[in-house]
N, C-alpha and C positions, 0 to 999 in steps of 0.2 A: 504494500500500500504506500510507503513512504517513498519505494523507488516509482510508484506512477506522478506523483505529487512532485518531485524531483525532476523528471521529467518533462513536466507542464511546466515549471519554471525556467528552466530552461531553453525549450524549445523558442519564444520568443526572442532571445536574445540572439540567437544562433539566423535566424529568417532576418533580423533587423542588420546584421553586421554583412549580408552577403549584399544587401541592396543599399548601403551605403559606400562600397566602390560602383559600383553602376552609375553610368551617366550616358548620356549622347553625345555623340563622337562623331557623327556625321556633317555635312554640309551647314554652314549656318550655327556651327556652334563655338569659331574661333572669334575672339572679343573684339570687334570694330578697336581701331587706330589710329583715327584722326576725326575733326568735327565734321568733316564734309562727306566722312561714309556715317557719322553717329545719327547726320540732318539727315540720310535718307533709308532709317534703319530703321526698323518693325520697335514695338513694344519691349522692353524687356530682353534689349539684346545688351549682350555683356561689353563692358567698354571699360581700355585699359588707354589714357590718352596722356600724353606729354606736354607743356606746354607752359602757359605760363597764365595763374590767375590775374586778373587784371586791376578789379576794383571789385567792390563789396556794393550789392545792389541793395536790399534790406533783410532783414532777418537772417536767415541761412542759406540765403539765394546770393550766387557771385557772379559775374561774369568771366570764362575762362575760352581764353585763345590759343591756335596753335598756328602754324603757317598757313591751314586751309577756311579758315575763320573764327569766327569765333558762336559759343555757346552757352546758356545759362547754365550753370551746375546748383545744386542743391548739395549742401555738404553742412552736417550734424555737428553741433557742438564737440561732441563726443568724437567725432571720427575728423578733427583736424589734428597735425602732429603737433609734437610736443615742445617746434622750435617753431620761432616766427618765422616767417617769409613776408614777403612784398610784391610788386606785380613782375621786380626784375627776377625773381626765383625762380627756376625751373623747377615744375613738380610734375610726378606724377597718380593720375589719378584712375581708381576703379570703381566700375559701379555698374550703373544699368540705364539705358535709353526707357526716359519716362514722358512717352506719346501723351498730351493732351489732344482735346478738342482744337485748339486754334495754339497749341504750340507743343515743342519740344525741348526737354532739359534733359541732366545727366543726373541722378538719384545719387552721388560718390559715400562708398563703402567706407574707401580707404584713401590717404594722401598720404604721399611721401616726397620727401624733396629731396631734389636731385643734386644741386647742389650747394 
């Protein structure tokens, strides 16, 4: 009785570890790399971009440029780095292309400065 009970607890953990290396790997799942493929990118596509933030629009909204233009970022208290920068810093950023209605911005995960 105690090895079926055994068992059942187990067995969860064993189904959850195999479907967390799974992912998609096919077409459309490598991260956009610059504003001018982020501007013509689906919902929810993964973006890893270089570049340089500009100025600070309000809240947690920035504006961030690279050589193909530029794009609003959304970027979290929480998820700026731990050193200052300014608009001449090169960073880079990851995140997610976040489609509205009547515009597009970058959702950023993570910042890092480059230099």
């Amino acid at each position: 009785m105690k090895t079926r009970y055994f068992v059942l607890l187990l067995a969860p953990l064993f189904s959850t570890a195999a479907l967390a290396t799974a992912g998609y790997t096919g077409p459309g799942a490598a991260a956009v790399a610059t504003v001018a493929a982020a501007q013509a990118a689906p919902d929810d596509t993964p973006v890893v971009l270089q570049g340089h933030v500009t100025q600070k629009l309000k809240g947690e909204k920035y504006e961030f440029k690279d050589a193909t233009g530029t794009i609003t970022v959304e970027i979290d208290d929480e998820d700026l780095p731990p050193v200052g920068f300014n608009e001449n810093t090169q960073v880079k950023l990851t995140g997610e292309v976040d489609k509205g209605l009547m515009s597009r911005e970058i959702d950023v995960d993570l910042v890092e400065v480059i230099n």
